[in-house]
C-alpha positions, 0 to 999 in steps of 0.5 A: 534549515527545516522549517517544519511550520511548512509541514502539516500532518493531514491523514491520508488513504494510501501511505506513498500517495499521501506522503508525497501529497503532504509534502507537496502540500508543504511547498505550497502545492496541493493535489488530491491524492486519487491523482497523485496514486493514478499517475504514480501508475503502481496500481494492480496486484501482487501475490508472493506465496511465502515459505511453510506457515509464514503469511503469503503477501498480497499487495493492491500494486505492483510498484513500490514507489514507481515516482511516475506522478513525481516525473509527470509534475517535474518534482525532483526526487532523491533517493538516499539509505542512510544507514544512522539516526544521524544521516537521516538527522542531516536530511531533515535539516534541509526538507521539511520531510523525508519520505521513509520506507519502513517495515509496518509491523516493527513500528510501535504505535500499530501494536503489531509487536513484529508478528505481522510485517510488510516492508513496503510501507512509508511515513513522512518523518519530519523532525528529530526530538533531541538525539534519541526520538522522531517526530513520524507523520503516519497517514493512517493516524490522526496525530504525529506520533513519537518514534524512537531512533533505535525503533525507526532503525529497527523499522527501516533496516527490517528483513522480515518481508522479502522481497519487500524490505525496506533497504534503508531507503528514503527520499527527499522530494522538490518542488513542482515546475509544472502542474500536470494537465490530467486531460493529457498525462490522465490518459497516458498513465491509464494505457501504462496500468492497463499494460502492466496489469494485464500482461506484467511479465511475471506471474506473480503480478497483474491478472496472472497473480490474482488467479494464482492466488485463486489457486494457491490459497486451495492448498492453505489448509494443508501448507498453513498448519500448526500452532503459532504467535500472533497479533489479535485486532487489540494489539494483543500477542496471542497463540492461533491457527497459522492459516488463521493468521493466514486469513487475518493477515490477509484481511488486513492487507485489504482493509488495514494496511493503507489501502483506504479499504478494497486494495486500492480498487476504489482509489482507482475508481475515483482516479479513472472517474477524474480523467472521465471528468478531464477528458469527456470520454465515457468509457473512463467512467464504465471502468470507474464503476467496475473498478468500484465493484471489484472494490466492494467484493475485495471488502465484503472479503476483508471485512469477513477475514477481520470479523473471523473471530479469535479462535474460529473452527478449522471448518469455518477457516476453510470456508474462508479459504473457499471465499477468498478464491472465489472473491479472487477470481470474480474480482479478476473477471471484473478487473480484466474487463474494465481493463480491455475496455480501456485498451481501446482507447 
């Protein structure tokens, strides 16, 4: 039976770190969520360019639910799509949550009304009311919130953010055999991010797809163009500019969507700061502040996309797209240093 007494709701920065957090918390063990996100190794960057008009995405990962940190700690994980209320229902009974990718812009409650998407997204759900509602725990809210089934199915089925759609997937997490010993696994998880982000293998990941962004976001003015539907900061559907929505899109995928601000960068200055403190080697530390200032200027940027307005000028618009190559490209100085600094070690 789910004994949901066990699950408390505990507002979180990044929805997977502080999802599996709260369900760890759950069984009685409580890690901070900088550790969890540094030893799931997903941090880095990602750029996929969309098709005409439609947003280009740009995620602070490169991994969608990698469930290293999982390994490290001995937690066993299952993974399941069930496909009805009713399936997931049956998951519940014997968890106190399971974990549940949806897509976040069909989720009611973020008043984004299906006009901006991303599939990568996850909640905890903890229980059903009756046979036609969830309860949802959502980190980047105060309180559960009440979220229908047919909502729900809407969310975790969605197409409408390849390649990151949700799939119906969820999981089911243990307990832990073992705590980590961060002075041991904190490394190790380093090197992997260090690898992944400097040489990913596809140039739509790592260092490779921040300088594509560089570059791509130059032609938004000419391929981002024409009158279309979206949602303004209020939840409000409204007729904009498509690169407007473009630059807004963006900006909250910096500051708004579960990144705790910065796309991560400060969270892994923290973690970095963490293995600094568990090891005694300074150099840990030297990338913390890098990381921290590639944080402020990944800010300063998203903070200037959301500030944008309503309905700016097309020359402020362009203006914009000049500040996020710039932005991109400083950031990636900083990051591709702190992270060959770290290869040495």
């Amino acid at each position: 039976m789910n004994d949901t007494g066990r699950y408390a709701h505990r507002r979180g920065i990044h929805c997977e770190s502080a999802c599996q957090r709260a369900v760890l918390a759950a069984g009685g063990y409580d890690v901070d969520e900088e550790i969890v996100f540094g030893l799931d190794g997903g941090f880095g960057f990602s750029f996929f360019p969309a098709n005409g008009a439609a947003p280009d995405i740009v995620v602070g990962k490169q991994t969608i639910m990698p469930l290293r940190a999982a390994r490290l700690m001995g937690v066993e994980v299952a993974a399941h799509t069930p496909k009805s209320a009713d399936g997931l229902a049956e998951l519940l009974a014997a968890a106190p949550a399971v974990l549940t990718r949806v897509d976040l812009g069909l989720l009611p409650y973020w008043n984004l009304e299906g006009r901006t998407s991303f599939g990568g997204y996850f909640v905890n759900v903890v229980r059903p009311l009756g046979t036609d509602a969830f309860e949802v725990s959502d980190p980047a809210f105060d309180d559960l919130v009440r979220v229908s089934a047919a909502e729900l199915q809407a969310a975790r089925s969605s197409r409408n953010s390849p390649p990151l759609n949700p799939d119906w997937k969820v999981y089911v997490l243990g307990m832990p055999r073992r705590t980590p010993q961060l002075e041991r696994v904190g490394p190790v998880a380093v090197r992997t991010l260090c690898r992944e982000v400097l040489k990913p293998g596809s140039r739509n990941l790592g260092i490779p797809g921040m300088r594509l962004l560089a570059t791509t976001a130059a032609s938004w003015p000419q391929t981002k163009h024409g009158e279309v539907e979206d949602v303004d900061l209020s939840g409000r559907v409204v007729r904009t500019d498509a690169l407007a929505r473009q630059l807004l899109h963006l900006g909250r995928q910096i500051e708004s969507f579960g990144t705790g601000g910065g796309l991560f960068r400060p969270m892994i200055g923290r973690y970095l700061t963490r293995v600094a403190d568990s090891t005694g080697e300074a150099r840990y530390a030297e990338a913390a502040d890098r990381f921290h200032d590639s944080g402020r200027l990944w800010s300063n940027l998203g903070s200037a996309l959301l500030g944008a307005g309503a309905a700016p000028a097309r020359d402020d618009l362009k203006t914009l797209v000049d500040a996020v190559a710039d932005t991109a490209r400083s950031a990636m100085d900083v990051e591709k240093r702190a992270l060959t600094a770290l290869t040495t070690l």
